[in-house]
VEXDREN-2710 file (C-alpha; in Angstrom, 1 decimal):
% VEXDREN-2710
k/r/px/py/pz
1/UNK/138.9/-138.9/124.6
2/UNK/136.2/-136.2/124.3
3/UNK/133.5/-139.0/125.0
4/UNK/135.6/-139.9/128.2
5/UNK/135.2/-136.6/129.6
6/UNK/132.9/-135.7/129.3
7/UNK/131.1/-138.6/130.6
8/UNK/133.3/-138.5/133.6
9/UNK/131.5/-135.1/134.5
10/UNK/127.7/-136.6/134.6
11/UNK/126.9/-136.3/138.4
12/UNK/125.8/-139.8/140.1
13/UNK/123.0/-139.5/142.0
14/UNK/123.7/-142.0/144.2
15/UNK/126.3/-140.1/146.5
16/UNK/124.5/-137.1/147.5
17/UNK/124.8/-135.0/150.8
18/UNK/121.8/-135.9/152.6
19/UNK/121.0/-132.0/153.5
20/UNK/121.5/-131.4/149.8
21/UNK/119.2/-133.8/148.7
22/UNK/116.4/-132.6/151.4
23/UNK/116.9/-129.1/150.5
24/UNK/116.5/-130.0/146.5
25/UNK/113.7/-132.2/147.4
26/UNK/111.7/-129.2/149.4
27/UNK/112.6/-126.1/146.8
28/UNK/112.5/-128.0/143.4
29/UNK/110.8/-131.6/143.5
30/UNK/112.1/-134.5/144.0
31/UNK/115.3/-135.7/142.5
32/UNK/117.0/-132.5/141.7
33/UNK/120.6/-132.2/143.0
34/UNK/122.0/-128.3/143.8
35/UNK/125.2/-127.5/143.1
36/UNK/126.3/-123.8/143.8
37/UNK/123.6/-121.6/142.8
38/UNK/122.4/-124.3/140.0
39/UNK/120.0/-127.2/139.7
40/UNK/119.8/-130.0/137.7
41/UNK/117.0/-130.6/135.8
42/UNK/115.6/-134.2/136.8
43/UNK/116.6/-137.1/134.6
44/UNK/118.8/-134.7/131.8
45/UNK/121.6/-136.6/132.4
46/UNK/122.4/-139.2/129.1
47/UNK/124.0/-142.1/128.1
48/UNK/126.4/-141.5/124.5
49/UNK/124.2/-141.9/121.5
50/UNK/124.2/-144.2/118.7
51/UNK/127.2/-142.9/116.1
52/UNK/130.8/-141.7/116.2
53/UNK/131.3/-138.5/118.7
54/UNK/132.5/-135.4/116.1
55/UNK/134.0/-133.4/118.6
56/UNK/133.0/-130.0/120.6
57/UNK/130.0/-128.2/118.9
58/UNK/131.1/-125.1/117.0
59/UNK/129.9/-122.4/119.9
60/UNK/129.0/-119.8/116.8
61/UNK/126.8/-122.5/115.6
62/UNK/122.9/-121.3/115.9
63/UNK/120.4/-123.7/117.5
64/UNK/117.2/-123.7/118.9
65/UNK/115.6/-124.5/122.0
66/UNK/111.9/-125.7/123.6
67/UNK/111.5/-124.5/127.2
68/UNK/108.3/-125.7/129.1
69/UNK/107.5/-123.9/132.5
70/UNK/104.7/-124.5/134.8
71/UNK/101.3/-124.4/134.6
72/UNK/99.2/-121.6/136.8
73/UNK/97.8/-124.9/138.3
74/UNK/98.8/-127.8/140.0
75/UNK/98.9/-131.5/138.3
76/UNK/96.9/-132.3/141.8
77/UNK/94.3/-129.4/140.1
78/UNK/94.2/-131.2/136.5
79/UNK/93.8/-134.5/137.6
80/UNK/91.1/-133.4/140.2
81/UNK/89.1/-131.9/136.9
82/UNK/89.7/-134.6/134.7
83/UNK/88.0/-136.6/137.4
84/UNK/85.0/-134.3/137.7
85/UNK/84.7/-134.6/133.5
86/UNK/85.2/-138.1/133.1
87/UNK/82.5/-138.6/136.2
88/UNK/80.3/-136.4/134.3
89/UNK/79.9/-133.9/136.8
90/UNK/82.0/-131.3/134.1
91/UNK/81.7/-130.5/130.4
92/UNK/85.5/-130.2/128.8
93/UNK/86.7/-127.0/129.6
94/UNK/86.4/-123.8/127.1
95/UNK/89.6/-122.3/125.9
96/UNK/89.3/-119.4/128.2
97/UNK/88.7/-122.1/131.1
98/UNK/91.7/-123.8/130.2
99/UNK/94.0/-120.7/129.9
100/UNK/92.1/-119.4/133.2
101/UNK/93.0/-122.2/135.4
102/UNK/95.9/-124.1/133.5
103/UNK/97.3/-121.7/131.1
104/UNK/101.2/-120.8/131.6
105/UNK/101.9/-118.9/134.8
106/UNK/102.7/-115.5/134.1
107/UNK/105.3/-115.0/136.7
108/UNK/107.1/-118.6/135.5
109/UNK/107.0/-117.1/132.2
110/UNK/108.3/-113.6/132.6
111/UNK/111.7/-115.4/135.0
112/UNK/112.4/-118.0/132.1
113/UNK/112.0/-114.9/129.8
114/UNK/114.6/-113.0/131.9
115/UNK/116.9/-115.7/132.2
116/UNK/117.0/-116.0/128.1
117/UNK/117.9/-112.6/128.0
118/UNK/120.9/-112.5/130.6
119/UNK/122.1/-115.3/128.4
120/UNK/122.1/-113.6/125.0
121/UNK/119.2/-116.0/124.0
122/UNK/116.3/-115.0/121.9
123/UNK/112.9/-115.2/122.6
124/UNK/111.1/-116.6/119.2
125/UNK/108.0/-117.9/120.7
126/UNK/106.6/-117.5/124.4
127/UNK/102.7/-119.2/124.4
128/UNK/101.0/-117.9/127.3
129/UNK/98.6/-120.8/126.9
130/UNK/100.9/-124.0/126.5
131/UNK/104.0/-122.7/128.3
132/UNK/106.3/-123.4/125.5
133/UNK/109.1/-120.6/125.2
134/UNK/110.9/-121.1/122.0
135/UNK/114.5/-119.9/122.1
136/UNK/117.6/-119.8/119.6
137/UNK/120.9/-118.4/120.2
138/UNK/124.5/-119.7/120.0
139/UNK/126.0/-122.8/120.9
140/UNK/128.2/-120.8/123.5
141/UNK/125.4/-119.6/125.0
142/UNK/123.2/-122.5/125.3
143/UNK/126.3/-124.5/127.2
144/UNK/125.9/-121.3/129.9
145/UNK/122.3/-121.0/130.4
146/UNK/122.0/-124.7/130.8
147/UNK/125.3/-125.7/132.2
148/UNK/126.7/-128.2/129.4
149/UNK/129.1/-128.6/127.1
150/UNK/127.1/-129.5/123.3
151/UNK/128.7/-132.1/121.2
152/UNK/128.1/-133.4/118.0
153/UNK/127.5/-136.9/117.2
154/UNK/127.5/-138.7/113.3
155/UNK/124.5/-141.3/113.5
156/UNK/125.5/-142.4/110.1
157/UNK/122.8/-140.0/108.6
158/UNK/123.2/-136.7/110.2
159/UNK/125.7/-134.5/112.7
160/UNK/123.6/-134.2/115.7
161/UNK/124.3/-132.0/118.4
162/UNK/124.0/-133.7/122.0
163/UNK/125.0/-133.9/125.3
164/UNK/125.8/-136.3/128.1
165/UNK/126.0/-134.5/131.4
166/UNK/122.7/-133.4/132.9
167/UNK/121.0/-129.9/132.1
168/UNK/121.2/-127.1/134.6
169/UNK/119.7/-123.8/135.6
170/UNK/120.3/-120.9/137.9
171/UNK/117.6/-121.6/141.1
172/UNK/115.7/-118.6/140.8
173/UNK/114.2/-120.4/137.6
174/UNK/114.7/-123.9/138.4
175/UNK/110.9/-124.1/139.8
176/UNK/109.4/-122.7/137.1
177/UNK/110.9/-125.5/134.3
178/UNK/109.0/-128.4/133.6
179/UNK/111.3/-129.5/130.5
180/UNK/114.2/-128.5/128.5
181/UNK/114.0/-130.0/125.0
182/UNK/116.3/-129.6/121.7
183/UNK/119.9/-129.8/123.2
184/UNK/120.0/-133.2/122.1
185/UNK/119.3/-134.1/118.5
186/UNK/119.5/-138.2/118.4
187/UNK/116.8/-139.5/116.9
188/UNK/113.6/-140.0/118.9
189/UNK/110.9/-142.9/117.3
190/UNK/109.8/-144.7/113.9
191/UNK/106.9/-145.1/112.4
192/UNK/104.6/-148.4/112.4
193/UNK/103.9/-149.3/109.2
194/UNK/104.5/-152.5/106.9
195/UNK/104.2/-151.0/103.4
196/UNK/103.7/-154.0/100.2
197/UNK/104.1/-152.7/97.0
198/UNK/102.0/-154.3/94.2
199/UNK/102.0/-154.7/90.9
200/UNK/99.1/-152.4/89.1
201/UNK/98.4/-155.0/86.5
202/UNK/97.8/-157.3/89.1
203/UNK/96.0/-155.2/91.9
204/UNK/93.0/-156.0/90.8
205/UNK/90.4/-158.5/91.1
206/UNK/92.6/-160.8/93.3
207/UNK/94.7/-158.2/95.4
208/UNK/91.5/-156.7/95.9
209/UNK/89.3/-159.0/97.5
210/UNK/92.0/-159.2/100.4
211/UNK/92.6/-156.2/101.2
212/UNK/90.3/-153.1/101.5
213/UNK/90.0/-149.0/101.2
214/UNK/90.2/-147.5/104.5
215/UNK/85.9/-147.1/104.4
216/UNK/85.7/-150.6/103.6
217/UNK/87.3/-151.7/106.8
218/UNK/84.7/-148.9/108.8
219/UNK/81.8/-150.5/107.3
220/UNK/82.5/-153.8/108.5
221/UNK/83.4/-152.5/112.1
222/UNK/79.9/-150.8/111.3
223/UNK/81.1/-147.1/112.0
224/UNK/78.0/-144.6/112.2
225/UNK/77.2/-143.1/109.0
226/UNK/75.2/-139.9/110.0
227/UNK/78.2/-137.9/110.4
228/UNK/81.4/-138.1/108.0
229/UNK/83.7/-135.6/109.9
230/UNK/81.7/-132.2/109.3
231/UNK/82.9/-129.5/111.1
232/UNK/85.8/-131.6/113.1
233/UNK/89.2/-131.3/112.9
234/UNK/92.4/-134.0/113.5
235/UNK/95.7/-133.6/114.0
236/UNK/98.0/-136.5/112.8
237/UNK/101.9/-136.2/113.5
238/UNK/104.4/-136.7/111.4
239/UNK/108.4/-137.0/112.0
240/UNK/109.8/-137.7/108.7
241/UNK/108.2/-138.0/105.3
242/UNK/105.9/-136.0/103.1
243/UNK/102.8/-136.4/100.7
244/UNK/102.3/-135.3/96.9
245/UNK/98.8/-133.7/97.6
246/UNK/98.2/-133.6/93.7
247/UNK/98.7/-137.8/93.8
248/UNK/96.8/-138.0/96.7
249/UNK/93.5/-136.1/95.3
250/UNK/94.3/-138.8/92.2
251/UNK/94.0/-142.1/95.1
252/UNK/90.3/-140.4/96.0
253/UNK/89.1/-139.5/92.6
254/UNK/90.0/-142.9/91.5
255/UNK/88.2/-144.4/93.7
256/UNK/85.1/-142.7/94.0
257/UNK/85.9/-140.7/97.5
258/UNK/85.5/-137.1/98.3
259/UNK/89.0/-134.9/98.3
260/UNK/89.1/-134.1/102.0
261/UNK/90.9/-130.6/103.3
262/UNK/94.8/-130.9/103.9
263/UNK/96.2/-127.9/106.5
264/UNK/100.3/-128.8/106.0
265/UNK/102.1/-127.7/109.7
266/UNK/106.0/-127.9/109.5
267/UNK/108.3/-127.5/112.7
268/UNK/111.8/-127.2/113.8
269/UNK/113.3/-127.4/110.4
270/UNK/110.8/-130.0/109.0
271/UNK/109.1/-130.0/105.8
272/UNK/106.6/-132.1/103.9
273/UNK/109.1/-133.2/101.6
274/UNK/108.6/-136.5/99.4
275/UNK/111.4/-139.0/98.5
276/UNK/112.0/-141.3/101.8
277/UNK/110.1/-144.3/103.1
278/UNK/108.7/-142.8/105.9
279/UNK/106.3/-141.2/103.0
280/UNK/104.2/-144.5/103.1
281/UNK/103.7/-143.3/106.4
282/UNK/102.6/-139.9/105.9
283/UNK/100.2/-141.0/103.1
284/UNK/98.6/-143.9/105.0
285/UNK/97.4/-141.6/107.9
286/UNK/96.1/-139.2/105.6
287/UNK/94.3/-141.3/103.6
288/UNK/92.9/-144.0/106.3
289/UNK/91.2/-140.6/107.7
290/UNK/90.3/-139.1/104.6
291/UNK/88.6/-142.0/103.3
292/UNK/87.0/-142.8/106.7
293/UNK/86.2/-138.9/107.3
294/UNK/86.7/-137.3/104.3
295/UNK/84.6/-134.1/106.4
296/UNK/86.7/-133.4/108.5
297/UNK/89.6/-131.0/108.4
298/UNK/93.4/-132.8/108.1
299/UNK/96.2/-130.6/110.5
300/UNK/98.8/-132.5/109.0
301/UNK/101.9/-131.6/111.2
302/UNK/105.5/-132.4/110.2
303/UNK/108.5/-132.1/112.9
304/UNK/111.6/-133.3/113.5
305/UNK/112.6/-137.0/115.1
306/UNK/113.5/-135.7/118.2
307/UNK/111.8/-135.2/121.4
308/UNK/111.4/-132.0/121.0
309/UNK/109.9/-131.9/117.6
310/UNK/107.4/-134.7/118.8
311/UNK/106.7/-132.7/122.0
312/UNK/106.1/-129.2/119.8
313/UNK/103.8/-131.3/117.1
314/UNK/101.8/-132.3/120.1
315/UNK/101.6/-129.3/121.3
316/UNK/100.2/-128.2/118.6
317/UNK/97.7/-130.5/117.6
318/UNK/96.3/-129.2/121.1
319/UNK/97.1/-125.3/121.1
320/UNK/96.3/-124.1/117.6
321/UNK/97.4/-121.1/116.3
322/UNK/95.5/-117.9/114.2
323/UNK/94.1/-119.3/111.5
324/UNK/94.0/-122.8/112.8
325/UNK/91.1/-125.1/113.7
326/UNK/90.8/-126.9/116.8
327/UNK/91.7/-130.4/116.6
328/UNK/89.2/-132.8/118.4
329/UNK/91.3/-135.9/118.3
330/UNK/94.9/-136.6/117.3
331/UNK/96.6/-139.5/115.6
332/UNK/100.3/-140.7/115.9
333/UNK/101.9/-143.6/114.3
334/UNK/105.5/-142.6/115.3
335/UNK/107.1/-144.3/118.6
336/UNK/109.6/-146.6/120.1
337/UNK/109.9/-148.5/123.3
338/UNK/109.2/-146.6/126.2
339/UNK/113.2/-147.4/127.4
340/UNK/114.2/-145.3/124.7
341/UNK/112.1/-142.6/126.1
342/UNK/113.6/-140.3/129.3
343/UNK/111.4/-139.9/132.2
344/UNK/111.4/-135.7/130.9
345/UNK/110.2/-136.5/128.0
346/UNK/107.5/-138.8/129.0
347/UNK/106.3/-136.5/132.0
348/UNK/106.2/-133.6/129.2
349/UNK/105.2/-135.5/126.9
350/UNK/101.9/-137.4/129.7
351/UNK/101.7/-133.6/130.7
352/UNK/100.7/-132.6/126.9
353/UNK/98.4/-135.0/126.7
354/UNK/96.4/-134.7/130.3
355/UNK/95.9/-131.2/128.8
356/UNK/94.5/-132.6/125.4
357/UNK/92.1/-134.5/127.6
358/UNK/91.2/-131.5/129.5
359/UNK/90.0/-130.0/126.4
360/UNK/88.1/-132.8/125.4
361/UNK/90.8/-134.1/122.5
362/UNK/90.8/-137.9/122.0
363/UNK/94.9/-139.4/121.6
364/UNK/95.6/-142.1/119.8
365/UNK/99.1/-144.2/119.1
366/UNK/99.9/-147.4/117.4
367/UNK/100.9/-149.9/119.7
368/UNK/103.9/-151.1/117.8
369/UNK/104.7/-153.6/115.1
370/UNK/107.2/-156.0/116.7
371/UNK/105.7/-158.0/119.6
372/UNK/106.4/-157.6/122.7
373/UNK/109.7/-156.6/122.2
374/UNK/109.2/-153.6/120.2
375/UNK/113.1/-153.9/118.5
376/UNK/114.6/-154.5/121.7
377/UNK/115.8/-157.0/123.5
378/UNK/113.1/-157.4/126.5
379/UNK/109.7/-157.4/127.3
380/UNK/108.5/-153.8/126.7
381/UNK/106.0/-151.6/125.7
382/UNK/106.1/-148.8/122.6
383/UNK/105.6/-144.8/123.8
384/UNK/103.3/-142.7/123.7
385/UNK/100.8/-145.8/123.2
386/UNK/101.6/-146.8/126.9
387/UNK/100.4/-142.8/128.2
388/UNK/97.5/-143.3/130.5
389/UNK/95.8/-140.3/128.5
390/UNK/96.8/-142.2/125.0
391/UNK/94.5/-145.2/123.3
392/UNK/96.9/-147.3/122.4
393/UNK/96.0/-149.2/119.2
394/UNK/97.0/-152.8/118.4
395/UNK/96.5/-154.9/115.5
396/UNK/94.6/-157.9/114.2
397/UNK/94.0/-159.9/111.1
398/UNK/90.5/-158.9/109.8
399/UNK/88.7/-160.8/106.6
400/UNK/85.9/-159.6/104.5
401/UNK/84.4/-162.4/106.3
402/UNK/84.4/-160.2/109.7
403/UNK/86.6/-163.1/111.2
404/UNK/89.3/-161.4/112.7
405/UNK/92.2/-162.7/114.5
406/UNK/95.8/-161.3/116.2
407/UNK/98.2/-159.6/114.0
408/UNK/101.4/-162.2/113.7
409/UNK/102.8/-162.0/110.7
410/UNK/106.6/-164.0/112.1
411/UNK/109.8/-163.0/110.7
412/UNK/111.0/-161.9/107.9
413/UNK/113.9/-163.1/106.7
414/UNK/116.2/-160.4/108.3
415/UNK/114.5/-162.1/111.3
416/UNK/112.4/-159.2/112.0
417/UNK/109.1/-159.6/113.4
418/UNK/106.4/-158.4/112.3
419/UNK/103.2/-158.7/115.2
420/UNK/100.8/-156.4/117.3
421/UNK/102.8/-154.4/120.2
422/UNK/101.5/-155.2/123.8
423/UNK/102.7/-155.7/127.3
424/UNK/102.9/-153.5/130.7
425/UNK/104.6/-150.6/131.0
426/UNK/107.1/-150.3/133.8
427/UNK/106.8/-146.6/133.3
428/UNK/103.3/-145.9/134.5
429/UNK/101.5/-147.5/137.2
430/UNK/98.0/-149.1/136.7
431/UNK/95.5/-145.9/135.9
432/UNK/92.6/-145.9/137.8
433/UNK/90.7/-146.8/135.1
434/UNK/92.1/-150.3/134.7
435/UNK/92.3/-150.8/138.2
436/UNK/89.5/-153.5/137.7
437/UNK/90.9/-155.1/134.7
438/UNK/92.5/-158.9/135.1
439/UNK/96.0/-157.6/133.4
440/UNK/98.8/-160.7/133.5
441/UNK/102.0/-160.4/134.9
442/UNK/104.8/-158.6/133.3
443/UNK/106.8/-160.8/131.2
444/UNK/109.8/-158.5/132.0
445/UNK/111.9/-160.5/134.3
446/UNK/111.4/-158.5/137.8
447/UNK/108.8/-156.9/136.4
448/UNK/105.9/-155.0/138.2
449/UNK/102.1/-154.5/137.5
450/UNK/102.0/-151.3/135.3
451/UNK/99.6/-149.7/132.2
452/UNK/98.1/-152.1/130.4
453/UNK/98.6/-151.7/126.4
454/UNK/96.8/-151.4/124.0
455/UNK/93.9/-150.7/125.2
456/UNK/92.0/-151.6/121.5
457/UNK/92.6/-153.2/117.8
458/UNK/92.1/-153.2/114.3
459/UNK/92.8/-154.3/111.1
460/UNK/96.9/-154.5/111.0
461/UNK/98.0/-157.0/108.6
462/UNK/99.8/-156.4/105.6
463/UNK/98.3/-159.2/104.3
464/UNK/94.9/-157.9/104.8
465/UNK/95.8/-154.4/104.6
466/UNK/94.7/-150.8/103.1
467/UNK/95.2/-149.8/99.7
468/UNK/96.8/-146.8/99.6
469/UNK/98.9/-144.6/96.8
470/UNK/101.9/-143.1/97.2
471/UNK/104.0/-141.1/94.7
472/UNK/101.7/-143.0/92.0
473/UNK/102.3/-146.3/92.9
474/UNK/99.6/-148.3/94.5
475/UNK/100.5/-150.2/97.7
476/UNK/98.8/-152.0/100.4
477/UNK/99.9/-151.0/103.8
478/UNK/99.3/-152.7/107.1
479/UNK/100.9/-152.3/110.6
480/UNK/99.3/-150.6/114.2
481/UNK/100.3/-147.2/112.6
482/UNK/96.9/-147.9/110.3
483/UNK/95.0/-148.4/113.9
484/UNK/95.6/-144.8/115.4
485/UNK/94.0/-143.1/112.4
486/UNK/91.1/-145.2/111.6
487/UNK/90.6/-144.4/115.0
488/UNK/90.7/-141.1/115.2
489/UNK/88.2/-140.5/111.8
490/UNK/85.7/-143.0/114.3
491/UNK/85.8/-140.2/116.5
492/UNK/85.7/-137.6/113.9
493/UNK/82.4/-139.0/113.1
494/UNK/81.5/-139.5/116.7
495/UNK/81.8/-136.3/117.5
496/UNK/79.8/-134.9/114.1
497/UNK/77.2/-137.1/115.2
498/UNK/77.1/-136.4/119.0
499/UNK/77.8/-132.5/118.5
500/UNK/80.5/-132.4/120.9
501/UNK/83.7/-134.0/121.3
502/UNK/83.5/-137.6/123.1
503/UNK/87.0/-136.9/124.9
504/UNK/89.4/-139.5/126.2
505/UNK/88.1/-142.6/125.3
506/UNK/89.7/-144.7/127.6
507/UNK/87.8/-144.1/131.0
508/UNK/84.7/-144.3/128.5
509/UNK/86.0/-147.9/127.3
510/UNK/86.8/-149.5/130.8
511/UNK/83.8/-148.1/132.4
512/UNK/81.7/-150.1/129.2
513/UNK/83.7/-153.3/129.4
514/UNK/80.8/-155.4/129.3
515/UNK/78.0/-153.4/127.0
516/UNK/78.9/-155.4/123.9
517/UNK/80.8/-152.3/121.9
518/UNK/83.9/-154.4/121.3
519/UNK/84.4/-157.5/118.8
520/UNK/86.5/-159.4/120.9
521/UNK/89.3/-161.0/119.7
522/UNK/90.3/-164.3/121.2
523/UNK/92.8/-166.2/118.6
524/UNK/96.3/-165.7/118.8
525/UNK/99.3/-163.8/120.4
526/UNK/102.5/-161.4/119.4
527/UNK/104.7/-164.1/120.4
528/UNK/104.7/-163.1/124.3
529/UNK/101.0/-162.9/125.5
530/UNK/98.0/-164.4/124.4
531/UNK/94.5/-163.1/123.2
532/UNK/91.9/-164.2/126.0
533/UNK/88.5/-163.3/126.6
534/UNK/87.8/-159.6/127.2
535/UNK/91.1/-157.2/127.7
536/UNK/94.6/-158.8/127.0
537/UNK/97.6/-157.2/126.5
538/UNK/97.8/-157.9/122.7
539/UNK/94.3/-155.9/121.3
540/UNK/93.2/-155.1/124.3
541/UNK/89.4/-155.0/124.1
542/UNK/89.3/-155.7/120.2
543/UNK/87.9/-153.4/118.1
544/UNK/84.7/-151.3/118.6
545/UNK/81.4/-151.5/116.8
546/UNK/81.2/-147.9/116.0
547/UNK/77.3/-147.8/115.6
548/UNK/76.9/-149.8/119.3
549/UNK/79.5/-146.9/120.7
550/UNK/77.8/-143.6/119.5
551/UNK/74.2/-145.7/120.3
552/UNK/75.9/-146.3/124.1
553/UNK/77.1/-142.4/124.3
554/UNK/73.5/-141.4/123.8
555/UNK/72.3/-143.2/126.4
556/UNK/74.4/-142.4/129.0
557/UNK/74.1/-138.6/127.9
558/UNK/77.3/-137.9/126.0
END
């Protein structure tokens, strides 16, 4: 009866007092609803999670909490910069640029600070730079400061705490609060990968000749050679799994490559910790980038499957701390369909990233591995590939040939499907930067024109795939999540060529449309949309000549 409850005390917002909506409207943003001397944090409230409801939360328990607050300037203020650099009118701004104009606002800082504190909750982290305040304290306490009543929830692998009604703070705070992330535990994305293990005896000559090492696939999409990654940095996030580093200095001394440098970041609770599937994962990031840019540093960052762990990594991968380098680009092959996704998360999440781009950090996300459905049961897209200030990644089918066609694998025989994620997002408008792209309609019944993803493709297929090794075995591993990573160690050696970072690629890639960068890919579909001429909304542009991209960047002055 728990369940019943307290669903019966989530707030509708479809019966407000007019006044109260104005007023909430004018003091808070839009969509916030007062009641008393609280507000409700926009979009908090939640449906019941996958599992069996537990019962109550033990209020002795200990837990910890992200809190985001505001920036010293305006989203209107970012966006106007990110204009001025993508225009070229403005170099990517410094780190004492950033913190000067968009670093956390003091005064936002020290109220959220204060409002811990009258709520017996600790102050672990407070970043003057990203705005993330890290908090732990008691159950008890966390149902006060935030107005709810914690629950834990079985998903069949873990006791997750949760909650259903929406979050809540006191108003002198509520403008200063961007996010509140960590009162619910479910589980947030999976990875993109299709792992086939192989046979040693047998790997080689015939395995071999149809699938590749990661640097084999860059040479054919003719990736510049002049710069491997020196003096560049990546992040690549992580939300389950782990890598034997001693096994994985074996896969590059066997085969020839240079041992690249491994910095291991774990988060809320997680560790790089071997023994799952998801390690296929793990070790197929690392290695597509240490083969491909096996110069450049690894910030290998593990966190927890929740929003909030994915939001800290992020955060993280753009905000280093002491002894850290700077990451210039940043890979993820974790997501799920962007209705899995609150609109919180994803304005914290698009929030993150406009600040990456700020910096001059390249984002990139696989696009998903199951059509256009991405494991649901409509026309969708897969987050944070659909993030204006993300590349999303698709796949294709590549031979040593060079032909190349869409990744469409069919069904297993669990009647999963195994194809290139695409579509348009019902999330996020059209950016201005495909505003003079032909994108088709929405095959989401009702649907409206929206993002475009992905927004380019790679090698994807299983079939066709990486050789990687993990935990000594020898495995070829396909699936967009291979996309984001080869990616980013383009950009690596981009950016070791250039001397500077390149930045958001997509504004770059829609501006250049036509200059002959892309291999097009015209032949086939993920069982929704088609592959036309130029952009579609199954690999996007195709995939880039590497050596025609860094050749175009010098001539336009990047």
């Amino acid at each position: 009866m728990r369940e019943f409850d307290e669903q019966s005390q989530v707030k509708p917002h479809t019966t407000r007092n007019d006044a109260l909506e104005a007023e909430a409207r004018d003091s808070f943003g839009p969509r916030r609803r007062i009641v008393g001397n609280r507000v409700e944090l926009e979009d908090t409230a939640k449906a019941a999670p996958p599992g069996k409801l537990v019962g109550k939360s033990n209020g002795e328990h200990e837990i910890h909490v992200s809190v985001f607050v505001k920036s010293k300037g305006s989203e209107q203020a970012m966006d106007d910069t990110l204009q001025k650099i993508t225009s070229g009118k403005q170099k990517p701004l410094t780190d004492a640029e950033f913190n000067a104009s968009f670093g956390a606002d003091p005064a936002s800082k020290k109220r959220v600070e204060d409002f811990a504190a009258k709520n017996s909750l600790k102050v672990d982290k407070a970043d003057a730079v990203s705005g993330q305040i890290k908090l732990s304290g008691k159950v008890k306490d966390f149902n006060t400061a935030f107005g709810v009543d914690l629950v834990d929830y079985n998903d069949g692998a873990n006791v997750n705490v949760d909650h259903l009604r929406p979050l809540s703070v006191t108003k002198d705070i509520a403008g200063d609060v961007q996010g509140v992330f960590g009162l619910s535990g479910r589980r947030q994305a999976q990875s993109h990968v299709k792992i086939e293990p192989v046979d040693s005896s047998l790997f080689a000559p015939a395995l071999a000749s149809k699938s590749f090492l990661p640097n084999e696939v860059a040479d054919i999409y003719n990736f510049p050679k002049e710069s491997l990654g020196a003096n560049q940095s990546v992040g690549i996030i992580e939300l389950g799994g782990g890598i034997d580093l001693k096994d994985n200095a074996t896969y590059y001394n066997e085969n020839g490559l240079k041992v690249p440098s491994i910095q291991v970041v774990e988060l809320d609770g997680a560790k790089n910790k071997t023994g799952t599937a998801a390690d296929g994962e793990v070790v197929l990031d690392s290695q597509v980038i240490g083969a491909v840019a096996p110069d450049a540093n690894q910030q290998l960052i593990f966190t927890a499957n929740t929003d909030e762990g994915f939001l800290d990594a992020v955060n993280r991968a753009v905000f280093p701390e002491a002894g850290e380098k700077q990451n210039t680009a940043i890979s993820m092959s974790w997501g799920s369909a962007e209705t899995n996704w609150s609109d919180q998360a994803t304005h914290n999440m698009n929030l993150a990233f406009k600040k990456a781009a700020l910096k001059g950090i390249s984002v990139f996300a696989a696009s998903g591995d199951h059509g256009i459905n991405d494991e649901t049961n409509q026309a969708t897209v897969d987050y944070p590939a659909a993030d204006p200030f993300v590349t999303g990644t698709g796949g294709t089918s590549l031979e040593r040939s060079g032909k190349e066609a869409v990744w469409n694998q069919g069904k297993d025989e669990d009647g999963t499907l195994w194809a290139t994620g695409g579509g348009i997002s019902q999330k996020f408008d059209v950016p201005d930067f495909q505003q003079n792209t032909h994108m088709p309609d929405s095959l989401l019944p009702g649907g409206k024109p929206g993002r475009g993803v992905p927004d380019i493709a790679g090698d994807a297929s299983s079939a066709t795939g990486y050789r990687i090794r993990v935990n000594g075995e020898e495995q070829v591993a396909g699936g967009t999540s291979a996309v984001a990573p080869l990616y980013s160690a383009l950009t690596m050696r981009l950016n070791g060529a250039l001397g500077h970072p390149v930045g958001d690629f997509n504004p770059i890639l829609y501006k250049n449309a036509n200059s002959g960068i892309f291999r097009d890919v015209v032949n086939g579909a993920n069982d929704g949309y088609k592959a036309t001429v130029g952009w579609d909304a199954v690999t996007g542009f195709g995939a880039i000549d590497g050596q025609k991209f860094l050749d175009l960047l010098r001539s336009q002055g990047s």
